[in-house]
C-alpha positions in Angstrom: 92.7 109.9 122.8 95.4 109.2 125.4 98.2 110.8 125.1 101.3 111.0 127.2 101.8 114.4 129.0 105.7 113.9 128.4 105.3 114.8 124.7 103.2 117.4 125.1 106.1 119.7 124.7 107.1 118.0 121.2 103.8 118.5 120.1 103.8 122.6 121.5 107.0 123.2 119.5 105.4 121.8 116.0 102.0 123.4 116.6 104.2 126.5 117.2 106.0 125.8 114.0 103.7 124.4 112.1 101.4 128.1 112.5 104.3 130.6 112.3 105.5 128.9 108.7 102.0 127.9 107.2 101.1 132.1 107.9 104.4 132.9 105.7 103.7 130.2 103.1 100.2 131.6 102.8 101.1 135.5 102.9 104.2 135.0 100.7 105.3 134.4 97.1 107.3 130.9 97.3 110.6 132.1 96.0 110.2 135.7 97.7 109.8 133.5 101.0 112.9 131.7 99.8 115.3 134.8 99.6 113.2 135.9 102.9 114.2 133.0 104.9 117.9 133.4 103.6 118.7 137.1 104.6 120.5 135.9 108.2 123.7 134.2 106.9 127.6 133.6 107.6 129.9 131.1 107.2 129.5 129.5 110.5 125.5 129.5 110.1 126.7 127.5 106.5 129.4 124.6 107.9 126.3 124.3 110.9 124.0 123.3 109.0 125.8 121.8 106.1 127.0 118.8 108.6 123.9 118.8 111.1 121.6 117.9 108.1 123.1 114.6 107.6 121.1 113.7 111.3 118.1 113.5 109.3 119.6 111.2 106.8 117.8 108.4 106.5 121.0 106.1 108.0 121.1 107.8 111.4 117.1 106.6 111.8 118.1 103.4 111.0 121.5 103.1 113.1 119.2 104.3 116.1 116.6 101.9 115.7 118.9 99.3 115.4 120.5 99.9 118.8 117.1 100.6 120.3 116.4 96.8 119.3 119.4 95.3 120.6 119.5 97.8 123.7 116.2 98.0 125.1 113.3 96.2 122.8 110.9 95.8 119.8 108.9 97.8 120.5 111.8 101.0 121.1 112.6 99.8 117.4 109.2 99.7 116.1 108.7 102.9 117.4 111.5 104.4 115.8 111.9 102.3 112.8 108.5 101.7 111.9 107.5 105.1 112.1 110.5 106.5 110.5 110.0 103.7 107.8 106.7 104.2 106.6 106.6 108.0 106.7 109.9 107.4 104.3 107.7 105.4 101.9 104.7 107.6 101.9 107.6 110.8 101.0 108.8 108.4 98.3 105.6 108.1 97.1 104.1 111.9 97.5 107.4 113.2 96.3 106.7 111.3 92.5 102.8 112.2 92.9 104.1 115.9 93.0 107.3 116.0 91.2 108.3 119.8 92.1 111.3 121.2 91.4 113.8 122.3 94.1 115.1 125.8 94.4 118.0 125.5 92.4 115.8 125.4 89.3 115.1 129.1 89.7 118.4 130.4 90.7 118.0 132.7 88.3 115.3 134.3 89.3 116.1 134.1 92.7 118.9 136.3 91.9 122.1 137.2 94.0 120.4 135.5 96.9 123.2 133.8 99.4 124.0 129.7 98.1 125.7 127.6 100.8 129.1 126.6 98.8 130.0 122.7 99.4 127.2 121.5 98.8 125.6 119.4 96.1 121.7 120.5 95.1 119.5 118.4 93.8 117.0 119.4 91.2 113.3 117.8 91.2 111.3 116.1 94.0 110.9 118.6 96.2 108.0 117.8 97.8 107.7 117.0 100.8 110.9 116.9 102.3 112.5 113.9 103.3 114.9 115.3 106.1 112.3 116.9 107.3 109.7 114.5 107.4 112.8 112.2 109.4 113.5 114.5 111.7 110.3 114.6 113.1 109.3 110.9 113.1 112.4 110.3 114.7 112.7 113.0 117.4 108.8 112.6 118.1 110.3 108.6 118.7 112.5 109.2 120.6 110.3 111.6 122.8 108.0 108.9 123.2 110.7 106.4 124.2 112.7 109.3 126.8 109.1 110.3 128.1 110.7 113.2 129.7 109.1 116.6 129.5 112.6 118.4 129.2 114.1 116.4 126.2 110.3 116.5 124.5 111.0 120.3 123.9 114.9 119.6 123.5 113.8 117.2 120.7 111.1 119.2 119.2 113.7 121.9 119.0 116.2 120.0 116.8 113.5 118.4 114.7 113.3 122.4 113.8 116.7 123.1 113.1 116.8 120.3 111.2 114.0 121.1 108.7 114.7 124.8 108.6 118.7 123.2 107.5 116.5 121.9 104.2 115.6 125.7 103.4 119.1 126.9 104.5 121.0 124.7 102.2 118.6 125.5 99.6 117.7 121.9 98.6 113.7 122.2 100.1 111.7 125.7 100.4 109.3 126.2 103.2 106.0 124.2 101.7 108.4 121.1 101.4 109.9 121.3 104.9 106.1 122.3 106.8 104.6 119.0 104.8 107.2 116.7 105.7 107.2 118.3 109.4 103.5 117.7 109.5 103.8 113.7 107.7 106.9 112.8 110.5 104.9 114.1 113.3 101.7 112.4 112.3 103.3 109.1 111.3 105.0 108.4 114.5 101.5 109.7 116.3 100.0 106.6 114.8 102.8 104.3 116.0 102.5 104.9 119.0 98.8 104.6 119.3 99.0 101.5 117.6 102.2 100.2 119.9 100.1 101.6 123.0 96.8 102.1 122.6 95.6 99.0 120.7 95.0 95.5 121.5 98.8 95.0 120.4 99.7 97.2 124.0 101.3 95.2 126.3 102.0 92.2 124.4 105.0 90.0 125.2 106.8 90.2 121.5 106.9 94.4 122.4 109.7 93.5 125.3 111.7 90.9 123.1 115.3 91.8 121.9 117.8 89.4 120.4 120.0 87.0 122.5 118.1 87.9 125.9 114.6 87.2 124.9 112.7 89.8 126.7 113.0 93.3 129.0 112.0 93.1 132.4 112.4 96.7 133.0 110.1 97.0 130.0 107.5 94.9 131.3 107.6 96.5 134.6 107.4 100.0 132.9 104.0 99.0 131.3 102.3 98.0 134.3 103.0 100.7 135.7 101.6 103.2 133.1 98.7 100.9 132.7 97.6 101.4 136.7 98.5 105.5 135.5 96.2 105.7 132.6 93.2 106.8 134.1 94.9 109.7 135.9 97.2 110.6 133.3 94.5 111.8 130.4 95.2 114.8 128.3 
């Protein structure tokens, strides 16, 4: 399958990710793991992630694909909001199919472990995680849309961050945030093969936006990568 060299980086950082976390979930008791992954703390680490989580709210995703529409095109919006959209539904969906509890219903028995204060915990469906799974789809989106090699890796990098804030803040543990890592990246994968790879690739409605009709620049973009596609296979 075709698949931009531009995001290869992205897709480096989760593989990376993806394989370092699965081998602790594997090797380690889940709540043991939890008071693991909570041994580096301090205040600063606890207001950092307590406001950088909210990025992965599902409002930002929104607000971003919004502007894409009215900025660029459908097709920027499709690629964030769709993707962003459905992988919401499906964690909606998977999180009720599962219907695990989240870390604060074994604070006792995770003992004098550190708690981020401020901040309100949920209790039940934890899994998968729905920051997590939005960070992804989104930054993976947006690494599409960029197709720059340097802010693939930047994004792939604060998709990260913004999972591991889940675990930090104590409202996912590590199973929650590598599923919903895994459903983000995966979703917005299939976007963008359906978007580009199909027989929808290329069609006019991808370069409309509202109150101009259509993107030029967009349309001149996709000629272009479709004289590059045979050379540009990885």
């Amino acid at each position: 399958m075709y698949l931009k060299k531009s995001i290869h980086p992205f897709l480096f950082t989760w593989g990376i990710y993806t394989m370092v976390l699965l081998g602790a979930v594997l090797a380690t008791e889940q709540l043991e793991l939890h008071r693991i992954m909570h041994v580096i703390h301090a205040p600063l680490m606890d207001a950092f992630f307590r406001t950088v989580t909210h990025l992965a709210d599902g409002l930002v995703p929104t607000v971003i694909a919004l502007a894409l529409l009215f900025a660029v095109n459908l097709r920027a919006f499709l690629m964030v909001g769709g993707s962003c959209g459905i992988s919401a539904i499906v964690v909606q969906i998977l999180k009720r199919l599962f219907d695990q509890d989240r870390p604060f219903m074994y604070k006792e028995q995770l003992g004098d472990m550190h708690w981020v204060d401020g901040v309100t915990l949920h209790h039940h469906f934890s899994f998968p995680s729905g920051h997590a799974t939005a960070a992804f789809s989104m930054c993976m989106a947006l690494a599409v849309l960029i197709d720059q090699r340097n802010w693939s890796l930047a994004l792939g990098v604060v998709a990260v961050g913004l999972a591991y804030s889940r675990v930090y803040l104590s409202q996912h543990f590590s199973e929650d945030i590598l599923a919903g890592a895994t459903l983000g990246t995966a979703t917005t994968y299939g976007m963008y093969v359906l978007l580009d790879h199909t027989s929808l690739a290329g069609r006019s409605w991808q370069a409309w936006r509202p109150f101009t009709g259509s993107s030029s620049a967009h349309r001149g973009r996709h000629q272009n990568s479709g004289r590059c596609r045979g050379s540009d296979q990885a």
